[in-house]
Structures are given as structure tokens and as C-alpha cells.
C-alpha positions in Angstrom: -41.9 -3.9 -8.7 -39.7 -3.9 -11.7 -39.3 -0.4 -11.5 -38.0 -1.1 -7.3 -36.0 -3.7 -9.0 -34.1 -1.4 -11.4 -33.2 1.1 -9.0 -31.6 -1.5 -6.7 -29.6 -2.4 -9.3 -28.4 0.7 -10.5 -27.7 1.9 -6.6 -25.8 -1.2 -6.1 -23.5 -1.5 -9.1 -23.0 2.6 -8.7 -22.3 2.5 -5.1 -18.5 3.7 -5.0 -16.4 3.9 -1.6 -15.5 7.3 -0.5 -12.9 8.0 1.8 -14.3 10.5 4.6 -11.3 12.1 6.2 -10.6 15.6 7.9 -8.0 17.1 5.9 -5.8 17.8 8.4 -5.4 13.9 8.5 -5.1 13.6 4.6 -2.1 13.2 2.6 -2.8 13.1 -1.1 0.2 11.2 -2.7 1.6 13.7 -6.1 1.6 10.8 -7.8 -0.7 9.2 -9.9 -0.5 5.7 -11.9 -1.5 6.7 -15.2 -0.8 3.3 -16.6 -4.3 2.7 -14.8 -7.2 1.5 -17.1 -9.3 2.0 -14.4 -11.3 4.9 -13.0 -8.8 5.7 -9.9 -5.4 6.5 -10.4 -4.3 6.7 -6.8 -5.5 3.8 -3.6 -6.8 5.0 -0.8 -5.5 3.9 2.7 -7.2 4.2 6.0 -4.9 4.1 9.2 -4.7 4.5 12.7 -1.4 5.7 12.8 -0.7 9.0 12.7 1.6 10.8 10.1 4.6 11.0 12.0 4.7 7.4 12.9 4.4 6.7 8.9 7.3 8.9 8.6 9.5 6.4 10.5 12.0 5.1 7.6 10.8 1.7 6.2 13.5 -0.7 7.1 17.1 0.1 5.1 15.1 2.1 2.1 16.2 5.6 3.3 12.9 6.7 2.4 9.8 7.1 4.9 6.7 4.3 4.6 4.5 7.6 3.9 6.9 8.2 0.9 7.2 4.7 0.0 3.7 4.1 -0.4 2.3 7.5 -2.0 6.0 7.1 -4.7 5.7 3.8 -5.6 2.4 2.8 -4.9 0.4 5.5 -5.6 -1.9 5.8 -2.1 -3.3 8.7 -0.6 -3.2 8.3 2.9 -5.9 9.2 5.6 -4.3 9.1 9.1 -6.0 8.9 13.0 -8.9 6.9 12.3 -10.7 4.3 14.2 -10.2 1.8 11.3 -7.4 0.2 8.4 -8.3 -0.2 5.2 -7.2 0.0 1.7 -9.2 0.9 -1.5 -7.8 0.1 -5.2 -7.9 1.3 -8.1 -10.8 -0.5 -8.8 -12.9 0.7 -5.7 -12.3 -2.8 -3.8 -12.1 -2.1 0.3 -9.6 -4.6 1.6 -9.7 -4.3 6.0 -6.1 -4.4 7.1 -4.9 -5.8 10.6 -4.6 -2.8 13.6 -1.4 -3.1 14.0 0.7 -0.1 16.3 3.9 -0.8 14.0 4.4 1.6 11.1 7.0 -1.2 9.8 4.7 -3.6 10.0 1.7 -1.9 8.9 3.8 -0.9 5.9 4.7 -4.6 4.6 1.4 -5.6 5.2 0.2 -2.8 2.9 3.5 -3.7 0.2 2.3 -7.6 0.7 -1.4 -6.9 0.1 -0.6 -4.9 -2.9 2.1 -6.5 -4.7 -0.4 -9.7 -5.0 -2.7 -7.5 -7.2 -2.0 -7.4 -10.7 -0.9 -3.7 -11.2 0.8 -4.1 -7.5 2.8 -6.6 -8.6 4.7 -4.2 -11.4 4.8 -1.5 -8.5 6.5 -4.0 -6.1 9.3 -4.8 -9.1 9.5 -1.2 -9.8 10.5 -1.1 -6.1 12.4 -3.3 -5.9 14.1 -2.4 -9.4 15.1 1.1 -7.8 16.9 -0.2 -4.6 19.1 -2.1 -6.8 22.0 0.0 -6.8 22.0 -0.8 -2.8 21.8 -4.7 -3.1 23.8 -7.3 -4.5 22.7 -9.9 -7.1 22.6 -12.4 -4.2 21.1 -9.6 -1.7 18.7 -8.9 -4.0 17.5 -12.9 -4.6 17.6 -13.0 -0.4 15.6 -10.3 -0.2 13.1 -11.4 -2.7 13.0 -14.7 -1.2 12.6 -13.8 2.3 9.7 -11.4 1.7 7.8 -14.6 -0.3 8.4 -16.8 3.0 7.4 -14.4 5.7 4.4 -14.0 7.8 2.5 -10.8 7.0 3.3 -9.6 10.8 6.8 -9.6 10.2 9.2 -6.7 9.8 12.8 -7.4 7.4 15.4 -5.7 10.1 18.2 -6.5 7.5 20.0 -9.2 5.6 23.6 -9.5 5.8 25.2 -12.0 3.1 29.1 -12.7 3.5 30.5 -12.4 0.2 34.2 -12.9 0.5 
């Protein structure tokens, strides 16, 4: 019995999540977040879309939500499945919505990350390398609006008279 009890244990706390994926479906972001203490360096996500619908620019970045999320969020992404879901770093699965929108889909990856401790240092290093596009007041709009919205929302663009 104690012996049945040990090895229950040891599966459980051992039991990591593995992302199954042809790799024909499998970008591996270049990137890894070595400021990581823990045993992943890179998230894993699971989509439905397909790679050239997460090549679709994400909003008014100029840079793709594929690129976007692999650069500054360090996720390997696993494309045409039945299923959405994101690993962290720290082997937690979090299910995301099946949503057809790669705009969508991509904030509600950004939101679910940035409210994670390491995510939220990502979302300011984001944020930190658009500044050259935004003004101080752009920038506070920006940051503002993406603390009010709903998750299913996409940011088309904010326009701020300033003269």
C-alpha cells in the first residue's frame, strides 16, 4: 500500500505537459527568456489557426502576432489543432477561448500573459519598444484602454488630437 502510495505521488508531481504537434504545424520561437528561474524558457501555445492567419499584422505594431508572441513572449507555437491552450514556463496549461480572429486570439494570449509575473515585464518590454511610435499621452491611452477592455476585444487604433 505505501509502496502504491509513493508511486502515485512521484507520477503526479513528475507529470509534465507535452505539446504533441506534427512539425509541419510547429514554430519554435529563436528566442528564449533566460531570465527564467524555471525549467522552460519558452511557453507553449496551442491554436486552431493556422500560420498564415497568425501572420496577419497585430493591430498598428508592424510586426505579425506569430512574431509578436515568439519576440517578446517567448512562445513556440503549434498551429491546426482541434484545441487552444497555453503552457508556461512553469508547465501550467491555461485553455484559451476558440476564437477564428488572429487579432483577437493574440490579445487574449498578450492579456493572459501580461497578468503573470514574468508576463508582466514582457508586456512593459513591449510596450517599452513601440514607444518611439506613441506619444506620452498615446502611450497612457493605450495602456489604459487595454486595462478596461473585454478580453474579446481587438484595439483598431487610438487617435489623440494634440494641437
Amino acid at each position: 500500500m505505501r509502496t502504491l502510495f509513493f508511486f502515485l505521488l512521484l507520477v503526479s508531481c513528475n507529470q509534465a505537459l507535452v505539446v504533441d504537434c506534427d512539425t509541419d504545424n510547429y514554430f519554435t520561437s529563436p528566442y528564449e527568456n533566460n531570465n527564467s528561474s524555471f525549467q522552460n524558457q519558452q511557453r507553449e501555445i496551442v491554436t486552431s489557426l493556422s500560420e498564415k492567419e497568425l501572420n496577419e499584422t497585430f493591430n498598428q505594431t508592424e510586426i505579425s502576432c506569430k512574431d509578436l508572441l515568439s519576440f517578446f513572449f517567448y512562445c513556440n507555437i503549434c498551429f491546426n489543432n482541434n484545441t487552444n491552450y497555453l503552457i508556461s514556463y512553469n508547465g501550467d496549461k491555461f485553455d484559451l477561448e476558440n476564437v477564428k480572429d488572429p487579432q483577437i486570439f493574440t490579445n487574449n494570449v498578450i492579456n493572459l500573459i501580461r497578468s503573470m509575473n514574468m508576463g508582466s515585464e514582457e508586456y512593459e518590454a513591449f510596450l517599452n519598444s513601440q514607444k518611439n511610435r506613441f506619444s506620452k499621452q498615446e502611450e497612457e491611452l493605450l495602456k489604459n484602454h487595454f486595462r478596461a477592455q473585454k478580453k474579446d476585444t481587438i484595439v483598431k487604433s487610438i487617435k489623440i488630437k494634440t494641437h
